[in-house]
One Martini backbone bead per residue (centre of mass of N, CA, C, O) as a GRO file, in nm:
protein
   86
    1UNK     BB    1   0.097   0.036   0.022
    2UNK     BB    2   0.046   0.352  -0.122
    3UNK     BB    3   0.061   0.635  -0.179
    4UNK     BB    4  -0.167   0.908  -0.431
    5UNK     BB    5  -0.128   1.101  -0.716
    6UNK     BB    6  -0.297   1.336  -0.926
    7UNK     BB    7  -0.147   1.533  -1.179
    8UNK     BB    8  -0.074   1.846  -1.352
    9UNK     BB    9   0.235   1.954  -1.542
   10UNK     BB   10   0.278   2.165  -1.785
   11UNK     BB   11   0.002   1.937  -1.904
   12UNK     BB   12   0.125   1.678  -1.745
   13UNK     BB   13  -0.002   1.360  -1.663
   14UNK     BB   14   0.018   1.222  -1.342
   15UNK     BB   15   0.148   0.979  -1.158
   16UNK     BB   16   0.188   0.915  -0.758
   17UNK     BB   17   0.395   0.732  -0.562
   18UNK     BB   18   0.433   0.722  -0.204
   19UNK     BB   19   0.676   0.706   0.062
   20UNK     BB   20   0.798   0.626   0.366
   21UNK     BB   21   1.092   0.580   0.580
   22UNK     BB   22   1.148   0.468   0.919
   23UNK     BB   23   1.362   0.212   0.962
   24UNK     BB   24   1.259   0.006   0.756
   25UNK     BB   25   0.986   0.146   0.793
   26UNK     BB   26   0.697   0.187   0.649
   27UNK     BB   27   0.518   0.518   0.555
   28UNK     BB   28   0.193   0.688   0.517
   29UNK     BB   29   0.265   0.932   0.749
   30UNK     BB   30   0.405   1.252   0.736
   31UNK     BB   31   0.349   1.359   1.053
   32UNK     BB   32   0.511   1.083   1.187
   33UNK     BB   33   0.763   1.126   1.066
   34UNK     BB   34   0.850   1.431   1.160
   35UNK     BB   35   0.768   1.390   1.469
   36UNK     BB   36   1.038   1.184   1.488
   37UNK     BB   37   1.252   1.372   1.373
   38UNK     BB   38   1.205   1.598   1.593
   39UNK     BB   39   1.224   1.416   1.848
   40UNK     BB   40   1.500   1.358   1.784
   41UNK     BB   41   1.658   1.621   1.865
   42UNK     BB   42   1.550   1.577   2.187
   43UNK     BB   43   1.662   1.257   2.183
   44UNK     BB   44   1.929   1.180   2.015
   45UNK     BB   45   1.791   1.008   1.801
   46UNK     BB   46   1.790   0.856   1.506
   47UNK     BB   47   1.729   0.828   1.155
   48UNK     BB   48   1.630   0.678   0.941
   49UNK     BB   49   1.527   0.840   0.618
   50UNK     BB   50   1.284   0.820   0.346
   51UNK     BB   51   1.138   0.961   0.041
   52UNK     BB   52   0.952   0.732  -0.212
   53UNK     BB   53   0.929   0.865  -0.569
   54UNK     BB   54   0.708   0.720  -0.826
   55UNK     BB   55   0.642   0.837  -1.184
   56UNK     BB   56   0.372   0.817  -1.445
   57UNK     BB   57   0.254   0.871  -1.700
   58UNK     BB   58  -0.093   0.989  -1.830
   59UNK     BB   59  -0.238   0.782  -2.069
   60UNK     BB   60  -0.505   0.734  -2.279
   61UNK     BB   61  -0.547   0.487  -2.126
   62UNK     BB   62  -0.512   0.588  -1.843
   63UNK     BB   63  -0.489   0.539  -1.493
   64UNK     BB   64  -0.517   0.258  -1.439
   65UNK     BB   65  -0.264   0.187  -1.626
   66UNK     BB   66  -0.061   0.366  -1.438
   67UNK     BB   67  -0.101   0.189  -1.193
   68UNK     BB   68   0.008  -0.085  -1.287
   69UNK     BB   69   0.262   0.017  -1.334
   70UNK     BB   70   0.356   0.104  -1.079
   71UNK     BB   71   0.292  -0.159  -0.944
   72UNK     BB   72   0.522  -0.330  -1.107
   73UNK     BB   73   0.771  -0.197  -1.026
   74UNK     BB   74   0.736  -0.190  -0.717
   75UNK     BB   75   0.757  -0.485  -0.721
   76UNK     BB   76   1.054  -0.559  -0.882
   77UNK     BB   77   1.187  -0.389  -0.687
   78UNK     BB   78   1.163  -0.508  -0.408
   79UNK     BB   79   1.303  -0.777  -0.527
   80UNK     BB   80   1.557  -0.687  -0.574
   81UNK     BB   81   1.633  -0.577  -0.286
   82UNK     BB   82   1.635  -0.855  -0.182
   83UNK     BB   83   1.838  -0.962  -0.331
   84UNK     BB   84   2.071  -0.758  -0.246
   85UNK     BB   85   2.018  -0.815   0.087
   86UNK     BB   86   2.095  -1.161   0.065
   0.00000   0.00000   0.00000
């Protein structure tokens, strides 16, 4: 499960799905994320953390099209970062 926005920028329909990391494990509330990451400047404690975003254009195939191909993408990544892991 990843946030999802459907953008347009410049004319260019885009699909969007977006997600943050915050010490190996996903997170899909960015409020949650920042205030762990202030609440670490009080307690000296870091986080590793990071939002991973990736676009795909919105073509004439439509939405529904574009969610199929990211959803392919991030299910292969995935995969393969478990093998680089491993």
């Amino acid at each position: 499960m990843v946030n999802e926005l459907a953008v347009r920028c410049f004319g260019d329909r885009r699909l969007v799905s977006y997600w943050f990391v915050l010490d190996d494990r996903v997170k899909l509330n960015p409020y949650f994320v920042w205030s762990t990451r202030l609440k670490s400047v009080f307690t000296s404690r870091a986080f590793n953390s990071a939002l991973v975003r990736i676009s795909t254009p919105v073509e004439p195939s439509g939405l529904e099209a574009a969610r199929k191909r990211i959803n392919r993408f991030i299910r292969d990544f995935r995969q393969d970062l478990r093998a680089v892991r491993s």
